[in-house]
C-alpha positions as CSV (number, residue, x, y, z in Angstrom):
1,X,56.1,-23.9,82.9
2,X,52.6,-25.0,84.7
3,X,53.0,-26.5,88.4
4,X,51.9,-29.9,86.6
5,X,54.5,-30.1,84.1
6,X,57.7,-29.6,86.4
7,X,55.6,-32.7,88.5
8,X,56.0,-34.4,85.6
9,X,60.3,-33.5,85.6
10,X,60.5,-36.4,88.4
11,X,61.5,-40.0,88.2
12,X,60.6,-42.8,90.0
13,X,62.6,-42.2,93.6
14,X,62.6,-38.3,94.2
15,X,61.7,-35.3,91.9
16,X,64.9,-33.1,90.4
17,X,64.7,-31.2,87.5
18,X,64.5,-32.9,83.9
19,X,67.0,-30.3,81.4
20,X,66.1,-33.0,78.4
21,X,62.5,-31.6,78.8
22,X,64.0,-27.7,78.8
23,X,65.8,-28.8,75.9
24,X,62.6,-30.0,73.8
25,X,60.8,-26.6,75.0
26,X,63.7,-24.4,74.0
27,X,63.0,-23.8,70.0
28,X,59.2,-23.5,71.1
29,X,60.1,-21.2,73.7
30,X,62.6,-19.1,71.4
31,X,59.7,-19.1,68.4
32,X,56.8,-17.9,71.4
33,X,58.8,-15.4,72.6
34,X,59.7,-14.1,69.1
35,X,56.2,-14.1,68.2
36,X,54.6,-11.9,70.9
37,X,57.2,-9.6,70.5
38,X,56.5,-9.0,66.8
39,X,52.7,-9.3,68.0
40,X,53.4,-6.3,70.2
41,X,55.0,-4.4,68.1
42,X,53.1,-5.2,64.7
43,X,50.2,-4.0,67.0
44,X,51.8,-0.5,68.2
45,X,52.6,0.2,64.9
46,X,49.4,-0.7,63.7
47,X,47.6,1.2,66.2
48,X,49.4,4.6,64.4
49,X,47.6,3.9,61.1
50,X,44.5,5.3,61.2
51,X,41.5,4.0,59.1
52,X,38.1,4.9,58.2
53,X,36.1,2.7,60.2
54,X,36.0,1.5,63.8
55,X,36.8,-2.6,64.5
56,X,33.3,-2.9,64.8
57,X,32.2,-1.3,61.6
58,X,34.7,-3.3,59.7
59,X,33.4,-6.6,61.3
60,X,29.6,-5.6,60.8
61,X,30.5,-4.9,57.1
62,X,32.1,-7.7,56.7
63,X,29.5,-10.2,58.1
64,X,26.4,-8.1,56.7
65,X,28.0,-8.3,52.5
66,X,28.0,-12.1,53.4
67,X,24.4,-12.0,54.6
68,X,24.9,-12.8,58.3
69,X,23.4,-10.3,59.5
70,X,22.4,-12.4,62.6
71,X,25.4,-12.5,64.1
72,X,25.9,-9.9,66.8
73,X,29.3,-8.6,68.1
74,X,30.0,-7.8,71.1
75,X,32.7,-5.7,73.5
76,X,34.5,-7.6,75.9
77,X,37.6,-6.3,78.7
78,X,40.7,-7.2,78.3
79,X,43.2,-6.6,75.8
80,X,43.6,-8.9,72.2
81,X,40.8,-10.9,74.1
82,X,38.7,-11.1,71.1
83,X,37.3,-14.3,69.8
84,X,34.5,-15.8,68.2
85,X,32.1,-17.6,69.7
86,X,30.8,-20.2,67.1
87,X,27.8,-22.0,69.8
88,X,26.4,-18.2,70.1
89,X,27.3,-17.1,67.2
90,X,28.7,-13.6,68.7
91,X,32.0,-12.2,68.0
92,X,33.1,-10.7,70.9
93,X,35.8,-7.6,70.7
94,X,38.0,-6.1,73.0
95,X,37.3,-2.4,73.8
96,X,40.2,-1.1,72.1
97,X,39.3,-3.3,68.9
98,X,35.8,-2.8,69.2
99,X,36.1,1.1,69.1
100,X,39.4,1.6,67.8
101,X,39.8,2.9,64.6
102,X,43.2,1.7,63.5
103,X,44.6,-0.9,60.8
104,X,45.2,-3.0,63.9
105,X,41.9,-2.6,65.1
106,X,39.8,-3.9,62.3
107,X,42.8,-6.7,61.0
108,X,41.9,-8.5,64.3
109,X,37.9,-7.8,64.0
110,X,38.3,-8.4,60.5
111,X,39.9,-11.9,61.6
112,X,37.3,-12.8,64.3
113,X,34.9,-12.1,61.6
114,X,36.3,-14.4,58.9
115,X,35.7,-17.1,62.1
116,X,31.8,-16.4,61.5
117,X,32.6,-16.9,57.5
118,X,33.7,-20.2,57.9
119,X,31.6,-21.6,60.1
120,X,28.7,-20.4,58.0
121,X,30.4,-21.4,55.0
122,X,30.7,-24.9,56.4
123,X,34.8,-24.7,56.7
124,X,35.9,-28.4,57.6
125,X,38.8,-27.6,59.4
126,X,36.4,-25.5,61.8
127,X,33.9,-27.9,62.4
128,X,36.4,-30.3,63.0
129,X,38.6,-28.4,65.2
130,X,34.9,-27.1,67.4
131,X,34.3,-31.3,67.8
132,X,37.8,-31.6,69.6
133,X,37.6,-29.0,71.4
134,X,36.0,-31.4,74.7
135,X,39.0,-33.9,74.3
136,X,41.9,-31.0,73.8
137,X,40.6,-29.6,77.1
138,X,40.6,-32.5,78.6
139,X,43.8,-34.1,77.8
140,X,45.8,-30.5,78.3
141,X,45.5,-31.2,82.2
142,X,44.6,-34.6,82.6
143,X,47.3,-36.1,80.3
144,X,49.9,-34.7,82.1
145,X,48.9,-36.1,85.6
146,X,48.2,-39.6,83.8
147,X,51.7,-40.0,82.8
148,X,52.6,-38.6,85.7
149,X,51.3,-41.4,87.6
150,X,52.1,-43.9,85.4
151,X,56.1,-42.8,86.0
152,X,55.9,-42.7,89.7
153,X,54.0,-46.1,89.9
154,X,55.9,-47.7,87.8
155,X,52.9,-48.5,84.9
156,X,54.1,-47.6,81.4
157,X,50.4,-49.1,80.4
158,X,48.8,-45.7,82.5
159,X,52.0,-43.5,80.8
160,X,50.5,-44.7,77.4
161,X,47.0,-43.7,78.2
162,X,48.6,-40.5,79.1
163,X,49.8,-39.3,76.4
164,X,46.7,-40.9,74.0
165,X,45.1,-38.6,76.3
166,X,47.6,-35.5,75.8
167,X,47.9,-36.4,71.7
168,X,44.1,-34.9,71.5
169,X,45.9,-32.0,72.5
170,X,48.6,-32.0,69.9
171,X,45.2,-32.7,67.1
172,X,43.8,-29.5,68.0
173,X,46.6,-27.6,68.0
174,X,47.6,-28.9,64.6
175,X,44.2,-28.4,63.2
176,X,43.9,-25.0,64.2
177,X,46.5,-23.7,62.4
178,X,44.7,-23.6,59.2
179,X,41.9,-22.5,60.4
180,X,43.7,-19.5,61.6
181,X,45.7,-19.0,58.9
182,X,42.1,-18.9,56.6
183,X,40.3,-16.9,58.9
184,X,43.5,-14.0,58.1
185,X,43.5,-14.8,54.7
186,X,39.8,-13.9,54.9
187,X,40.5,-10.9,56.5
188,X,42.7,-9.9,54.4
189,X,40.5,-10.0,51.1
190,X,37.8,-8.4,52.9
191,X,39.5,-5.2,54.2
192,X,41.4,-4.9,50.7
193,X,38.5,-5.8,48.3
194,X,36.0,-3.7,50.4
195,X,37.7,-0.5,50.5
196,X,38.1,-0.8,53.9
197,X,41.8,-0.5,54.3
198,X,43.4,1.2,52.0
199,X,46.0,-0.9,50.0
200,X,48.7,1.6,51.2
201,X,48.2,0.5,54.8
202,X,47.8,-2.9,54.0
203,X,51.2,-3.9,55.4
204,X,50.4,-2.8,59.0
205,X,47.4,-5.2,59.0
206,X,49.2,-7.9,57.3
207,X,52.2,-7.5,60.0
208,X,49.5,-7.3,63.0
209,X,47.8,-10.4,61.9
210,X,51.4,-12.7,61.1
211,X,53.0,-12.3,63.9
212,X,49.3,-13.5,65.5
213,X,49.8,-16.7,63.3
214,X,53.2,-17.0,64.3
215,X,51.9,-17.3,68.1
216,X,49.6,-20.3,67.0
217,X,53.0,-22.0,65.1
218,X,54.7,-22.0,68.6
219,X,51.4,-23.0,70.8
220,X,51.7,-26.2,67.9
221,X,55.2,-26.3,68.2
222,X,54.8,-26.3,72.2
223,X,52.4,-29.5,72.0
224,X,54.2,-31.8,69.8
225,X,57.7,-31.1,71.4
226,X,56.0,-31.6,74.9
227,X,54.2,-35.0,73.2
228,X,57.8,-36.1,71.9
229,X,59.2,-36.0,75.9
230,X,56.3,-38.0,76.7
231,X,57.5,-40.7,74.3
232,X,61.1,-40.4,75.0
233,X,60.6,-41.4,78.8
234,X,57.9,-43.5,78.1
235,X,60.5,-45.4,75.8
236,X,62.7,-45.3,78.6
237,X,61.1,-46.3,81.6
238,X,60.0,-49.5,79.1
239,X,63.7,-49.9,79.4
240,X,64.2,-49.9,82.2
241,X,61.9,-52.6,83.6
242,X,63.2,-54.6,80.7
243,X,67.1,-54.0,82.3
Protein backbone atom coordinates (compact mmCIF):
# COMPACT_ATOMS: atom_id res chain seq x y z
CA UNK A 1 0.00 0.00 0.00
CA UNK A 2 1.81 3.36 -1.35
CA UNK A 3 2.27 6.26 1.40
CA UNK A 4 -0.52 8.20 -0.87
CA UNK A 5 -3.10 5.70 -0.75
CA UNK A 6 -3.30 5.04 3.14
CA UNK A 7 -3.54 9.33 2.89
CA UNK A 8 -6.36 8.73 1.05
CA UNK A 9 -7.90 6.06 4.25
CA UNK A 10 -8.83 9.48 6.18
CA UNK A 11 -12.05 11.36 6.47
CA UNK A 12 -12.78 14.72 6.90
CA UNK A 13 -11.73 15.30 10.88
CA UNK A 14 -8.61 12.91 11.55
CA UNK A 15 -6.98 10.11 9.50
CA UNK A 16 -7.77 6.26 10.82
CA UNK A 17 -7.61 3.42 8.85
CA UNK A 18 -10.44 2.68 6.06
CA UNK A 19 -10.92 -1.62 6.30
CA UNK A 20 -13.79 -1.07 3.39
CA UNK A 21 -10.75 0.03 1.13
CA UNK A 22 -8.66 -3.39 2.46
CA UNK A 23 -11.81 -5.15 1.66
CA UNK A 24 -11.98 -3.97 -2.16
CA UNK A 25 -7.97 -4.73 -2.36
CA UNK A 26 -8.31 -8.20 -0.91
CA UNK A 27 -9.39 -10.42 -4.15
CA UNK A 28 -6.69 -8.28 -6.05
CA UNK A 29 -4.25 -8.83 -3.46
CA UNK A 30 -5.16 -12.70 -3.15
CA UNK A 31 -5.03 -12.97 -7.30
CA UNK A 32 -1.25 -10.81 -7.26
CA UNK A 33 0.08 -12.78 -4.78
CA UNK A 34 -1.02 -16.01 -6.51
CA UNK A 35 0.32 -14.83 -9.63
CA UNK A 36 4.01 -14.14 -8.81
CA UNK A 37 4.11 -17.14 -6.98
CA UNK A 38 3.26 -19.26 -10.05
CA UNK A 39 5.51 -16.59 -11.94
CA UNK A 40 8.31 -17.76 -9.74
CA UNK A 41 7.95 -20.93 -9.93
CA UNK A 42 6.79 -21.37 -13.70
CA UNK A 43 10.16 -19.58 -14.13
CA UNK A 44 12.45 -22.03 -11.90
CA UNK A 45 11.10 -24.73 -13.60
CA UNK A 46 11.49 -23.27 -16.81
CA UNK A 47 14.93 -22.36 -16.24
CA UNK A 48 15.69 -26.51 -15.93
CA UNK A 49 14.53 -26.96 -19.60
CA UNK A 50 17.16 -26.40 -21.59
CA UNK A 51 16.86 -25.23 -25.29
CA UNK A 52 18.81 -24.73 -28.26
CA UNK A 53 19.10 -21.17 -28.47
CA UNK A 54 19.95 -18.30 -26.12
CA UNK A 55 16.89 -15.49 -25.33
CA UNK A 56 18.67 -13.42 -27.64
CA UNK A 57 18.92 -15.76 -30.56
CA UNK A 58 15.34 -16.65 -30.18
CA UNK A 59 14.29 -12.88 -30.22
CA UNK A 60 16.74 -12.00 -33.25
CA UNK A 61 15.12 -14.93 -35.11
CA UNK A 62 12.07 -14.06 -34.42
CA UNK A 63 12.22 -10.32 -35.44
CA UNK A 64 14.76 -11.05 -38.51
CA UNK A 65 11.82 -14.02 -40.31
CA UNK A 66 9.51 -10.90 -39.95
CA UNK A 67 11.96 -8.56 -41.62
CA UNK A 68 12.80 -6.18 -38.80
CA UNK A 69 15.95 -6.55 -38.82
CA UNK A 70 16.37 -2.93 -37.55
CA UNK A 71 15.37 -3.47 -34.35
CA UNK A 72 18.30 -4.01 -31.96
CA UNK A 73 18.03 -5.84 -28.55
CA UNK A 74 19.68 -5.09 -25.92
CA UNK A 75 20.92 -6.52 -22.16
CA UNK A 76 19.67 -4.75 -19.30
CA UNK A 77 20.38 -5.52 -15.05
CA UNK A 78 17.88 -6.62 -13.22
CA UNK A 79 15.92 -9.62 -13.15
CA UNK A 80 12.43 -10.21 -15.45
CA UNK A 81 13.25 -6.46 -16.25
CA UNK A 82 12.83 -6.96 -19.87
CA UNK A 83 10.65 -4.78 -21.98
CA UNK A 84 10.24 -3.32 -25.27
CA UNK A 85 10.83 -0.11 -25.97
CA UNK A 86 8.40 0.87 -28.85
CA UNK A 87 9.86 4.99 -29.27
CA UNK A 88 13.52 3.17 -29.80
CA UNK A 89 12.55 0.49 -31.11
CA UNK A 90 15.06 -1.77 -28.83
CA UNK A 91 14.06 -4.75 -26.95
CA UNK A 92 15.88 -4.63 -24.00
CA UNK A 93 16.69 -8.16 -22.01
CA UNK A 94 17.70 -9.03 -18.75
CA UNK A 95 21.01 -10.78 -18.46
CA UNK A 96 19.78 -14.01 -17.50
CA UNK A 97 17.12 -13.83 -20.52
CA UNK A 98 19.44 -12.32 -22.79
CA UNK A 99 22.11 -15.18 -22.42
CA UNK A 100 20.12 -17.83 -20.87
CA UNK A 101 19.44 -20.66 -22.72
CA UNK A 102 16.32 -22.00 -21.17
CA UNK A 103 12.45 -22.45 -22.20
CA UNK A 104 12.04 -19.61 -19.76
CA UNK A 105 14.61 -17.62 -21.22
CA UNK A 106 13.45 -17.25 -24.83
CA UNK A 107 9.26 -17.47 -23.70
CA UNK A 108 9.95 -14.02 -22.15
CA UNK A 109 12.39 -12.74 -25.17
CA UNK A 110 10.10 -14.39 -27.37
CA UNK A 111 7.25 -12.20 -25.75
CA UNK A 112 9.19 -8.89 -25.73
CA UNK A 113 9.66 -9.64 -29.36
CA UNK A 114 6.06 -10.27 -30.28
CA UNK A 115 5.84 -6.33 -28.64
CA UNK A 116 8.12 -5.32 -31.83
CA UNK A 117 5.49 -7.48 -34.10
CA UNK A 118 2.73 -5.64 -33.24
CA UNK A 119 3.80 -2.39 -33.30
CA UNK A 120 5.21 -3.00 -36.80
CA UNK A 121 2.17 -4.77 -37.74
CA UNK A 122 0.18 -1.73 -36.72
CA UNK A 123 -1.61 -3.65 -33.59
CA UNK A 124 -4.48 -1.13 -32.42
CA UNK A 125 -4.57 -2.08 -29.00
CA UNK A 126 -0.71 -1.15 -28.97
CA UNK A 127 -0.91 2.07 -30.42
CA UNK A 128 -3.65 2.89 -28.36
CA UNK A 129 -2.37 1.73 -25.19
CA UNK A 130 1.42 3.76 -26.19
CA UNK A 131 -1.09 7.17 -26.56
CA UNK A 132 -2.32 6.70 -22.88
CA UNK A 133 0.57 5.98 -21.62
CA UNK A 134 1.12 10.19 -20.59
CA UNK A 135 -2.45 10.29 -18.87
CA UNK A 136 -2.04 6.68 -17.02
CA UNK A 137 1.17 8.08 -15.49
CA UNK A 138 -0.26 10.93 -14.59
CA UNK A 139 -3.39 10.09 -13.01
CA UNK A 140 -1.59 6.88 -11.00
CA UNK A 141 -0.16 9.64 -8.61
CA UNK A 142 -1.99 12.66 -9.16
CA UNK A 143 -5.50 11.11 -8.93
CA UNK A 144 -5.02 9.94 -5.67
CA UNK A 145 -3.94 13.25 -4.04
CA UNK A 146 -6.92 15.08 -6.03
CA UNK A 147 -9.49 13.13 -4.25
CA UNK A 148 -7.61 13.28 -1.54
CA UNK A 149 -8.11 16.89 -1.33
CA UNK A 150 -11.30 17.01 -2.38
CA UNK A 151 -12.29 14.68 0.91
CA UNK A 152 -10.40 16.74 3.33
CA UNK A 153 -11.83 20.07 1.92
CA UNK A 154 -14.92 19.10 1.76
CA UNK A 155 -15.31 19.50 -2.52
CA UNK A 156 -16.88 16.38 -4.00
CA UNK A 157 -16.49 18.67 -7.46
CA UNK A 158 -12.27 18.16 -6.92
CA UNK A 159 -13.09 14.23 -5.72
CA UNK A 160 -14.76 13.93 -9.20
CA UNK A 161 -11.85 15.35 -11.06
CA UNK A 162 -9.95 12.87 -9.14
CA UNK A 163 -10.93 9.99 -10.04
CA UNK A 164 -11.56 11.21 -14.01
CA UNK A 165 -8.05 11.69 -13.42
CA UNK A 166 -7.31 8.12 -11.79
CA UNK A 167 -9.96 6.28 -14.57
CA UNK A 168 -7.08 7.03 -17.22
CA UNK A 169 -5.39 4.70 -15.10
CA UNK A 170 -7.97 1.94 -14.98
CA UNK A 171 -8.04 2.60 -19.43
CA UNK A 172 -4.57 1.56 -19.57
CA UNK A 173 -4.63 -1.07 -17.48
CA UNK A 174 -7.62 -2.54 -19.24
CA UNK A 175 -6.19 -2.07 -22.63
CA UNK A 176 -3.09 -3.73 -21.88
CA UNK A 177 -4.37 -6.81 -21.23
CA UNK A 178 -4.81 -7.79 -24.70
CA UNK A 179 -1.96 -6.57 -25.83
CA UNK A 180 -0.19 -8.77 -23.52
CA UNK A 181 -2.10 -11.62 -23.95
CA UNK A 182 -1.25 -11.16 -28.11
CA UNK A 183 2.17 -10.51 -27.63
CA UNK A 184 2.32 -14.39 -25.74
CA UNK A 185 0.17 -15.70 -28.16
CA UNK A 186 2.77 -14.49 -30.63
CA UNK A 187 5.38 -16.01 -28.85
CA UNK A 188 3.97 -18.89 -28.62
CA UNK A 189 3.48 -19.57 -32.49
CA UNK A 190 6.90 -18.43 -33.04
CA UNK A 191 8.92 -20.72 -30.74
CA UNK A 192 6.54 -23.68 -31.82
CA UNK A 193 6.30 -23.06 -35.61
CA UNK A 194 10.11 -22.15 -35.85
CA UNK A 195 11.62 -25.02 -34.32
CA UNK A 196 12.74 -23.18 -31.66
CA UNK A 197 11.18 -24.90 -28.75
CA UNK A 198 10.57 -28.14 -29.08
CA UNK A 199 6.79 -29.05 -28.73
CA UNK A 200 7.76 -31.31 -25.83
CA UNK A 201 8.89 -28.44 -23.80
CA UNK A 202 6.19 -26.33 -24.83
CA UNK A 203 4.43 -26.50 -21.55
CA UNK A 204 7.34 -24.88 -19.48
CA UNK A 205 7.05 -21.78 -21.79
CA UNK A 206 3.44 -21.76 -21.82
CA UNK A 207 3.37 -22.00 -17.81
CA UNK A 208 6.31 -19.16 -17.66
CA UNK A 209 4.43 -16.85 -19.84
CA UNK A 210 0.51 -17.46 -17.93
CA UNK A 211 1.28 -16.91 -14.79
CA UNK A 212 3.01 -13.44 -16.37
CA UNK A 213 -0.57 -12.73 -17.80
CA UNK A 214 -2.04 -13.52 -14.70
CA UNK A 215 0.18 -10.63 -12.99
CA UNK A 216 -1.36 -8.15 -15.54
CA UNK A 217 -5.20 -9.63 -14.54
CA UNK A 218 -4.49 -8.52 -10.93
CA UNK A 219 -2.49 -5.01 -11.78
CA UNK A 220 -6.32 -4.56 -13.82
CA UNK A 221 -8.01 -5.95 -11.12
CA UNK A 222 -5.99 -3.66 -8.60
CA UNK A 223 -7.22 -0.42 -10.65
CA UNK A 224 -10.75 -0.87 -11.10
CA UNK A 225 -11.34 -2.17 -7.38
CA UNK A 226 -9.19 0.97 -6.22
CA UNK A 227 -11.50 3.15 -8.83
CA UNK A 228 -14.80 1.48 -7.32
CA UNK A 229 -13.58 2.98 -3.49
CA UNK A 230 -13.16 6.17 -5.17
CA UNK A 231 -16.79 6.13 -6.14
CA UNK A 232 -18.18 4.56 -3.08
CA UNK A 233 -16.88 7.58 -0.81
CA UNK A 234 -17.33 9.92 -3.34
CA UNK A 235 -21.11 8.69 -3.23
CA UNK A 236 -20.88 9.15 0.34
CA UNK A 237 -19.39 12.26 1.21
CA UNK A 238 -22.30 13.56 -1.56
CA UNK A 239 -24.41 12.28 1.28
CA UNK A 240 -23.36 13.58 3.60
CA UNK A 241 -23.46 17.26 2.75
CA UNK A 242 -26.95 16.48 1.56
CA UNK A 243 -27.70 15.06 5.47
Amino acid sequence: MTFSTVLLLGYFGGFYMDWRYLLFMLPAMALAGLAQLWLSSAYARGQKVPTRMTGFMAARQILDSAGLHQVQIEPIPGQLSDHYDPRADVLRLSDHVYRGQSAAAVGIAAHEAGHALQKHAGYVPLIIRNIAVPAANFGSSAGMFIVFFGLILRQPWLMGIGIVVFSFVVFFQLINLPVEFNASTRAKRHLEEMGIVPSQDMPAVRSVLNAAALTYVAGALQSVMTLLYYLMIFTNSGSRRRD
